[in-house]
C-alpha atoms as a printed R data frame, in Angstrom:
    type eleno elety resid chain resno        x      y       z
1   ATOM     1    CA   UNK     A     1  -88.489 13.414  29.810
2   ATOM     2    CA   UNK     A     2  -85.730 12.846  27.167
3   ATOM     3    CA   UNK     A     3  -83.134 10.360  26.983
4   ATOM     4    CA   UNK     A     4  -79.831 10.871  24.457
5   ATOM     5    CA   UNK     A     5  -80.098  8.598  21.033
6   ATOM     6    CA   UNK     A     6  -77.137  9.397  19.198
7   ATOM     7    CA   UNK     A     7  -74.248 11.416  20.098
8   ATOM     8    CA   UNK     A     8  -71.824 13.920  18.131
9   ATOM     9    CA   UNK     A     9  -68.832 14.460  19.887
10  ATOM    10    CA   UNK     A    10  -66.690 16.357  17.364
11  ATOM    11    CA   UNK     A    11  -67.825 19.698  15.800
12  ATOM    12    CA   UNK     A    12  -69.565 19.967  12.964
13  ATOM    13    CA   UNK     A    13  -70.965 16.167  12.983
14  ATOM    14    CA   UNK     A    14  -74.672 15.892  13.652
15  ATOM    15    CA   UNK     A    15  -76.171 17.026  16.566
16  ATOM    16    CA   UNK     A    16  -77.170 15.260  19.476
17  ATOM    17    CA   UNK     A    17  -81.152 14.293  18.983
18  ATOM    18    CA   UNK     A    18  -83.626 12.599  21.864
19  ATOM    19    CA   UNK     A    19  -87.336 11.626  21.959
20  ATOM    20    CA   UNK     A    20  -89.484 14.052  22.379
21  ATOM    21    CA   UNK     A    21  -93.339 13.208  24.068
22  ATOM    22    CA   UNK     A    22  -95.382 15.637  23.195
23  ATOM    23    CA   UNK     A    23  -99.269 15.830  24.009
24  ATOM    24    CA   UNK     A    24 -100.589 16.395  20.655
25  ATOM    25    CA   UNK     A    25  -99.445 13.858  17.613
26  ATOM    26    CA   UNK     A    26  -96.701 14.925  16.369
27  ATOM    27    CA   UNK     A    27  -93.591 12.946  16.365
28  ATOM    28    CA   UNK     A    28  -90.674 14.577  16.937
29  ATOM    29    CA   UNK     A    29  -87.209 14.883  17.982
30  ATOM    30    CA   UNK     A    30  -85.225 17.376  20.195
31  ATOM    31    CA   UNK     A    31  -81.716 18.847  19.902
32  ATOM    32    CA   UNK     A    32  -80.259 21.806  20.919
33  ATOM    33    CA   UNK     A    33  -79.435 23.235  17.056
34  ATOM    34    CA   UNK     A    34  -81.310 22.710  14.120
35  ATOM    35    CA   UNK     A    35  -81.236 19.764  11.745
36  ATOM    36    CA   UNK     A    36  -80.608 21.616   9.063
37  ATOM    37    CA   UNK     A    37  -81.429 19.559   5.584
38  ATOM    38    CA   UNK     A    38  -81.722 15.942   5.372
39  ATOM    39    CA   UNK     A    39  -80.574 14.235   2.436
40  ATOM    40    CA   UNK     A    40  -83.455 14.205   0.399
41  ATOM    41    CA   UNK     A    41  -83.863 18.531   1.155
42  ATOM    42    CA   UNK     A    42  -80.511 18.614   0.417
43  ATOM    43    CA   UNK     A    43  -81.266 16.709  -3.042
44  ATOM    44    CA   UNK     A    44  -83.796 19.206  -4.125
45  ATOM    45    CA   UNK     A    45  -81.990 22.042  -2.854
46  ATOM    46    CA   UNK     A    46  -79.445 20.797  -6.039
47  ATOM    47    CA   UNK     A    47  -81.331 19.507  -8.637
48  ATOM    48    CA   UNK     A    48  -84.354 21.415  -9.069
49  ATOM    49    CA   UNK     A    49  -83.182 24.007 -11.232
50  ATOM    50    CA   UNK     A    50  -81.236 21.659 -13.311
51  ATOM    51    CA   UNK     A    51  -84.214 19.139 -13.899
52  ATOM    52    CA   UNK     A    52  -86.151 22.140 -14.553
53  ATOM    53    CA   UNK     A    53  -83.507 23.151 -17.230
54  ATOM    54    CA   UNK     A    54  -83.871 19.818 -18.976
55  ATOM    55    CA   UNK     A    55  -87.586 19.847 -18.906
56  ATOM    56    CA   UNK     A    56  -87.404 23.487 -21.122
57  ATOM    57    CA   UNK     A    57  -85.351 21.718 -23.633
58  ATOM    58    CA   UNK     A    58  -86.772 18.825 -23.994
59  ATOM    59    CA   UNK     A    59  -89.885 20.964 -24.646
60  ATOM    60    CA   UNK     A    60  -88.399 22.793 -27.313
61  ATOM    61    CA   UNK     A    61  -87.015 19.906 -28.382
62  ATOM    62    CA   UNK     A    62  -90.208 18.460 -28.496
63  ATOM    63    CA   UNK     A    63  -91.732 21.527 -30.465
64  ATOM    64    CA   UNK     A    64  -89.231 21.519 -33.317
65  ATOM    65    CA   UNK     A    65  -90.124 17.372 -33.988
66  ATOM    66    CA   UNK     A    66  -93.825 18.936 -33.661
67  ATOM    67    CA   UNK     A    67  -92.833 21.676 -36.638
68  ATOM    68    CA   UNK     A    68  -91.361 18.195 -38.722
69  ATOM    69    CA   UNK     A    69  -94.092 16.037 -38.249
70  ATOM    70    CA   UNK     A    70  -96.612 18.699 -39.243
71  ATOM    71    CA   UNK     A    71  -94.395 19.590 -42.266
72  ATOM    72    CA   UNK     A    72  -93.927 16.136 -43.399
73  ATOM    73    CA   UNK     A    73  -98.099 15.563 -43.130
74  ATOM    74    CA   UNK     A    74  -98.230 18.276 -45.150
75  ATOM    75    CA   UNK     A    75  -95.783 17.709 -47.810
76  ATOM    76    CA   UNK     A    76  -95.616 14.089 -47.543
77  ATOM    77    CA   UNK     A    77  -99.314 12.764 -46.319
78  ATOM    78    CA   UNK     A    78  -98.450  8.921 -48.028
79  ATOM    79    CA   UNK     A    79  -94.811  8.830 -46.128
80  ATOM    80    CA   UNK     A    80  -96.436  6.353 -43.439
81  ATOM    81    CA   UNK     A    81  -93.100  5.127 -41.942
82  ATOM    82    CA   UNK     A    82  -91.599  8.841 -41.273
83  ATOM    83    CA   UNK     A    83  -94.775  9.632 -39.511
84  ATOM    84    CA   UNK     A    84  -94.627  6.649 -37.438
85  ATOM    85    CA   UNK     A    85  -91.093  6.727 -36.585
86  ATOM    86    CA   UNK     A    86  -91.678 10.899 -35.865
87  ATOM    87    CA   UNK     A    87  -94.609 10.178 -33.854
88  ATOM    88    CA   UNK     A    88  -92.364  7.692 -31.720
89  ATOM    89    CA   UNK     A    89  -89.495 10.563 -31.038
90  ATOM    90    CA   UNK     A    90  -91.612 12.911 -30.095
91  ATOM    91    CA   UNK     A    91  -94.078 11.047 -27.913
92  ATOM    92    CA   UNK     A    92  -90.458 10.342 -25.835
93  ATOM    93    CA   UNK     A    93  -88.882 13.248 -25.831
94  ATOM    94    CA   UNK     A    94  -92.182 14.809 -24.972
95  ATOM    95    CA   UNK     A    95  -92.039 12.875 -22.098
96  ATOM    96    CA   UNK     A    96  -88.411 12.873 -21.194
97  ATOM    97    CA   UNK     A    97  -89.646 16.818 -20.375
98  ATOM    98    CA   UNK     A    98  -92.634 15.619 -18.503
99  ATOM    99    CA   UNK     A    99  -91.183 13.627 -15.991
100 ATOM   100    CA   UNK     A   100  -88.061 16.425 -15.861
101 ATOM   101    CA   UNK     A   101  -90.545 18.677 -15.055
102 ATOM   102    CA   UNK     A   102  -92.759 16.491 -12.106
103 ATOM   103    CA   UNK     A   103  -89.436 15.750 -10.913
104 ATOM   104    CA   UNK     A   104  -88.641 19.470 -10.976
105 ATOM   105    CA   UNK     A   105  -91.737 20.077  -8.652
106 ATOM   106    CA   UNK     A   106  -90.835 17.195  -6.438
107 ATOM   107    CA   UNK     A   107  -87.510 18.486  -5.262
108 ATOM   108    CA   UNK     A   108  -88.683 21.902  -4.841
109 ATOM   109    CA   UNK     A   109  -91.430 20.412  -2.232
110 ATOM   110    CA   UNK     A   110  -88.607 18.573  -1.088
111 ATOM   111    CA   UNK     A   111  -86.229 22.034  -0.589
112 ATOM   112    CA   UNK     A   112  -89.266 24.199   0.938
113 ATOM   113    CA   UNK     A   113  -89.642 21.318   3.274
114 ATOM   114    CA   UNK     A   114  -85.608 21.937   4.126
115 ATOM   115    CA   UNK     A   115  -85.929 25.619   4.749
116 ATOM   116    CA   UNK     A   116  -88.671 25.448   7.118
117 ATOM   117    CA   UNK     A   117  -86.816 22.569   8.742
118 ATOM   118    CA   UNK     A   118  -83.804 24.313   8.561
119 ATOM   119    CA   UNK     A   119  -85.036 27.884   9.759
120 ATOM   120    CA   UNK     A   120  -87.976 26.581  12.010
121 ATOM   121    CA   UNK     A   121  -85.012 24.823  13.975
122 ATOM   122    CA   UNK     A   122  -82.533 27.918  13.838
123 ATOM   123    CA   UNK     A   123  -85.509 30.129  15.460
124 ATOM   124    CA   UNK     A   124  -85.987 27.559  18.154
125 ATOM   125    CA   UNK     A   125  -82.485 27.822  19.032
126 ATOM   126    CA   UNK     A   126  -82.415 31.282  19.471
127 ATOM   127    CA   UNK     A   127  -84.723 31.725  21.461
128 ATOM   128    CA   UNK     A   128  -84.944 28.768  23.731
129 ATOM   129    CA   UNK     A   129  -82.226 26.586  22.995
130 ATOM   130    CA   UNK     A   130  -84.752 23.818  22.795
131 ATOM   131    CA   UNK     A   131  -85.142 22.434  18.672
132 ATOM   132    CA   UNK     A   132  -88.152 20.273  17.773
133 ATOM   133    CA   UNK     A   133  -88.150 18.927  14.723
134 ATOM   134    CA   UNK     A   134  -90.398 16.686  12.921
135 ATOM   135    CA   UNK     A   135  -89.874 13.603  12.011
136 ATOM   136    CA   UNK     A   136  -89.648 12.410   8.235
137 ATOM   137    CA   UNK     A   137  -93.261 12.302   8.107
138 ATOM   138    CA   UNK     A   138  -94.863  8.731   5.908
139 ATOM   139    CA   UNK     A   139  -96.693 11.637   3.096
140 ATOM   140    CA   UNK     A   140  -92.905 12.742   2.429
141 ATOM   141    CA   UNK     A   141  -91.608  9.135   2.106
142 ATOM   142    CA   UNK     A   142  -94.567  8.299  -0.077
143 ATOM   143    CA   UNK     A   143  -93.314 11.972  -2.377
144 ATOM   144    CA   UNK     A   144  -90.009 10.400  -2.569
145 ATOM   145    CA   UNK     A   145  -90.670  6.876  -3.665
146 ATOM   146    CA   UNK     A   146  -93.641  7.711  -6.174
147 ATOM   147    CA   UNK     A   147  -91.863  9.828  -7.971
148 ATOM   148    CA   UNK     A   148  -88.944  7.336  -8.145
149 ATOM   149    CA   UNK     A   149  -91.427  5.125  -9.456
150 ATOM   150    CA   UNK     A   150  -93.237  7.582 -11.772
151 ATOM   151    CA   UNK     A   151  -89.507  8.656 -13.220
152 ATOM   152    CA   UNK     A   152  -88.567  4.840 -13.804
153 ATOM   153    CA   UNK     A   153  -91.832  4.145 -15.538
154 ATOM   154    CA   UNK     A   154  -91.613  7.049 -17.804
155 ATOM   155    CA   UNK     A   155  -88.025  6.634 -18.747
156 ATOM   156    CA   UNK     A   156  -88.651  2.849 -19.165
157 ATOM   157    CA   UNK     A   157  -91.877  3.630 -21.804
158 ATOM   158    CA   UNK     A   158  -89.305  6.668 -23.212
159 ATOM   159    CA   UNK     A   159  -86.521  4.048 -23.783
160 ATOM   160    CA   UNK     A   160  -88.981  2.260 -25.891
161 ATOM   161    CA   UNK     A   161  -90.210  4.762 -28.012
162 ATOM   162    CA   UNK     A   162  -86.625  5.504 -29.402
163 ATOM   163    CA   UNK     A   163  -85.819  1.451 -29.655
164 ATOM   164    CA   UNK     A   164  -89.366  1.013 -31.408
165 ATOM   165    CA   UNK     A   165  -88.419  4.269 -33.611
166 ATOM   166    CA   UNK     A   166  -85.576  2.926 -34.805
167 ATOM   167    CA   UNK     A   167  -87.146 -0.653 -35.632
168 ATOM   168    CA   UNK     A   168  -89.949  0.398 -37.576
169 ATOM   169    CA   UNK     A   169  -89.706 -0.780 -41.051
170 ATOM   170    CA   UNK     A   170  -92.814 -0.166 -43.770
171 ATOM   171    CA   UNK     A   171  -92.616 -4.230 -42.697
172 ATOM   172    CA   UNK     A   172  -94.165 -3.403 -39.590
173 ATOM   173    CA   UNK     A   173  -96.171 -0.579 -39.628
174 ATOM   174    CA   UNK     A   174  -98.627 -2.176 -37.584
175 ATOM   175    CA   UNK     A   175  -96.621 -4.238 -34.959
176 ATOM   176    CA   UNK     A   176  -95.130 -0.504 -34.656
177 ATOM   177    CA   UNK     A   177  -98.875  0.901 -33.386
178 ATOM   178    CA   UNK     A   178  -99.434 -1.582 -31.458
179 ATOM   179    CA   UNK     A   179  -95.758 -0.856 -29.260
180 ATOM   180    CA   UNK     A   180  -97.139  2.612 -29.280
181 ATOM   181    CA   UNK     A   181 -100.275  2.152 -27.345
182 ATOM   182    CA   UNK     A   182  -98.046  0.280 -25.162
183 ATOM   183    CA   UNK     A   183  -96.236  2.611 -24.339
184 ATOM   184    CA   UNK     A   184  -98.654  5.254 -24.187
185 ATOM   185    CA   UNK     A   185 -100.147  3.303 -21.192
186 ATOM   186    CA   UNK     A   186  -96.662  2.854 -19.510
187 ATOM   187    CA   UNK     A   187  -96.529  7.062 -19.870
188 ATOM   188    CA   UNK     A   188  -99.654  7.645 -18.366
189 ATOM   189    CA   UNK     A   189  -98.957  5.418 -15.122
190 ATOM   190    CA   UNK     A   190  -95.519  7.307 -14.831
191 ATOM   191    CA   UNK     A   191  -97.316 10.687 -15.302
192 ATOM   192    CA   UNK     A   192 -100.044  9.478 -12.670
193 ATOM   193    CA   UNK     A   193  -97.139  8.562 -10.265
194 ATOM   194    CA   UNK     A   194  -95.840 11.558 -10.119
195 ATOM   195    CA   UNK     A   195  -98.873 13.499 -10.021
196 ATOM   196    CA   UNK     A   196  -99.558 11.608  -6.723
197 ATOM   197    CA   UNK     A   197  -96.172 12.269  -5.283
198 ATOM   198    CA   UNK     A   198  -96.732 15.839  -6.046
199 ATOM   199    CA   UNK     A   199 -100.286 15.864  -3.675
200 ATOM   200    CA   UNK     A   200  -98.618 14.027  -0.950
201 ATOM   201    CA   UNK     A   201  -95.725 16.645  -1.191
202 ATOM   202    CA   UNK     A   202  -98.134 19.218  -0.994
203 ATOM   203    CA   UNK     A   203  -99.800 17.059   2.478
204 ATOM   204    CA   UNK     A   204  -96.608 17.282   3.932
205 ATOM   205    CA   UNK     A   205  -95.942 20.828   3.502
206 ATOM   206    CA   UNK     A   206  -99.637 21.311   5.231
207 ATOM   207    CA   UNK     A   207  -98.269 19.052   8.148
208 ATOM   208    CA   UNK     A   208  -95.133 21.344   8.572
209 ATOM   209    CA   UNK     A   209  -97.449 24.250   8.719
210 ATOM   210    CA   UNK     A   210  -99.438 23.152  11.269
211 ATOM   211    CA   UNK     A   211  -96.481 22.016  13.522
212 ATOM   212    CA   UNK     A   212  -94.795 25.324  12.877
213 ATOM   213    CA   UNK     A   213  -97.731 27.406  13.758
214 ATOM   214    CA   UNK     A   214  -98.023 25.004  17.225
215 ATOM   215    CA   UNK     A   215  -94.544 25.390  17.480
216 ATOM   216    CA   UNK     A   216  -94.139 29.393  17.497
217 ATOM   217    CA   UNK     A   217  -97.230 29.546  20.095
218 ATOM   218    CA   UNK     A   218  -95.201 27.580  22.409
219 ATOM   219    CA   UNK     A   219  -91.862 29.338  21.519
220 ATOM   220    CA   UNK     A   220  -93.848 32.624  22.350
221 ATOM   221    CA   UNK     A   221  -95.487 31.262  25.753
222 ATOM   222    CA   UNK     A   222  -91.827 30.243  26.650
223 ATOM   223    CA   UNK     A   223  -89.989 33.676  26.443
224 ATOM   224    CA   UNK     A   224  -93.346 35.255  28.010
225 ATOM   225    CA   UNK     A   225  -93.187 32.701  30.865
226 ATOM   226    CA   UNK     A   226  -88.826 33.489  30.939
227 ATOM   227    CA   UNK     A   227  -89.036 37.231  31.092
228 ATOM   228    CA   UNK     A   228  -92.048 37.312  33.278
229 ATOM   229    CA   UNK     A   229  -89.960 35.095  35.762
């Protein structure tokens, strides 16, 4: 039994969704059209390709200070500040294309998730009229706020790189280090975050599956049931 939750009177606004109870455990809602995206599908559906863009170039970017650094070893081995100050700017840009790049992977999870919500629910209604969809399972929330975190911590730890770049003096050579092992820590929790975000992505996408596979037995008993009656 289903009772109404919200309402959308005027076309085009969301439609109407209700509680579903179903005997397995998955929790759902019902409508009689699909979802379509929800904002954070509708996030990666825009900005994976252009995070995935910046991650390239801050790659090459990355390479070129990797072609300087090596040039200035070799032609300059005793030039300790240039080296420290290189090793700083590349370290963050290096990074800057790291967390482009988990971030990259994130909202594409985030826009496969979309199109099966999207098309699971668009199959549903054509051929019963009656759309389950999942909710926003805790694995996807989990995605979504680790890699907030994992971004933050990596642009946070690039941030400093470039500030601790531009303070090294041959004064300091070794306060310098020591802000770069910082850092380096900093990067690696970031890079961690996000690698987690990516596995729970990759949980959630499993959970769709199996509720999609459920779903289209059902979906299949229902016509069989319709035409035999």
């Amino acid at each position: 039994m289903t009772t109404p939750t919200t309402s959308s009177a005027a076309k085009g606004s969301a439609p109407t969704t209700t509680p579903v109870t179903r005997p397995d455990d998955f929790p759902v809602v019902g409508s009689e059209r699909s979802l379509g995206f929800n904002l954070p599908q509708n996030m990666g559906r825009v900005l994976w390709a252009p995070m995935l863009a910046m991650a390239l170039m801050a790659f090459a970017a990355a390479l070129i200070l990797g072609f300087v650094r090596a040039d200035v070893v070799a032609s300059r081995p005793d030039d300790a500040l240039a080296l420290r100050q290189l090793q700083h700017v590349t370290a963050g840009v290096m990074f800057l294309g790291f967390t482009a790049v988990f971030s990259a992977i994130v909202f594409a999870i985030a826009r496969i998730l979309g199109t099966f919500r999207d098309g699971g629910g668009t199959l549903q209604q054509a051929t019963t009229g009656q759309v389950q969809t999942l909710k926003m399972p805790i694995t996807a929330r989990a995605m979504v706020a680790l890699m907030m975190m994992g971004m933050m911590a990596i642009v946070v730890a690039v941030i400093g790189h470039f500030v601790a770049a531009a303070g090294t003096t041959s004064a300091n050579l070794a306060d310098s280090e020591q802000m770069f092992a910082v850092w380096e820590i900093v990067r690696r929790i970031g890079a961690s975050l996000h690698l987690v975000a990516i596995v729970f992505g990759l949980v959630t996408i499993l959970g769709v599956l199996r509720f999609q596979s459920v779903r289209l037995g059902e979906l299949a008993a229902e016509v069989t049931a319709r035409r035999r009656g």
